[in-house]
N, C-alpha and C positions, 0 to 999 in steps of 0.2 A: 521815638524809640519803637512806635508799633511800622513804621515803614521798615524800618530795619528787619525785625523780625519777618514781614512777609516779604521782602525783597529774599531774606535768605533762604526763605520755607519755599520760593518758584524756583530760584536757582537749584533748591535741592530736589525738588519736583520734576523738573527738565531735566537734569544728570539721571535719575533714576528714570526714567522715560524713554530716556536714549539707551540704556542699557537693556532695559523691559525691551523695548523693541529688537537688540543685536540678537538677546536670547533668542527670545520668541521666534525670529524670522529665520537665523539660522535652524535651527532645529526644527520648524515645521517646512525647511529645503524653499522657501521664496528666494532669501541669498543666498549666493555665494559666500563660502568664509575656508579657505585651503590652509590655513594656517591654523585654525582652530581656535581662535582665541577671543570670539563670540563676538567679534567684531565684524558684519556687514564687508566684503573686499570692494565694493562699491564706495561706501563712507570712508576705509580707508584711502583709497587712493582720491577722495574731494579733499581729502586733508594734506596731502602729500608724501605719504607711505607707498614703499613697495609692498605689497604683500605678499610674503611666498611662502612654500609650503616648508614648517621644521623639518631641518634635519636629524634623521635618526641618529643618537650618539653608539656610537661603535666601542662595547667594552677593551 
């Protein structure tokens, strides 16, 4: 039972890691992110995403 529990405490460690870093790096301008969606557009497209910039919704 206690693998379990820290099996699931790294997996939640690396999800919140990879996020801490999308933050961080977009907003201190290291990445790229045109879409705004605090996601790296570097890390997007090793995943297989387009990334492109939202469009503004026209009332």
């Amino acid at each position: 039972m206690n693998e379990v529990v820290i099996v699931i405490i790294a997996i939640v460690s690396l999800i919140a890691a990879v996020i801490i870093y999308g933050i961080v790096s977009t907003t201190m301008g290291y990445e790229e992110d045109v879409n705004k969606n605090y996601i790296p557009d570097r890390l997007e497209r090793m995943l297989g995403a387009d990334p492109k910039p939202k469009e503004d919704k026209e009332a």
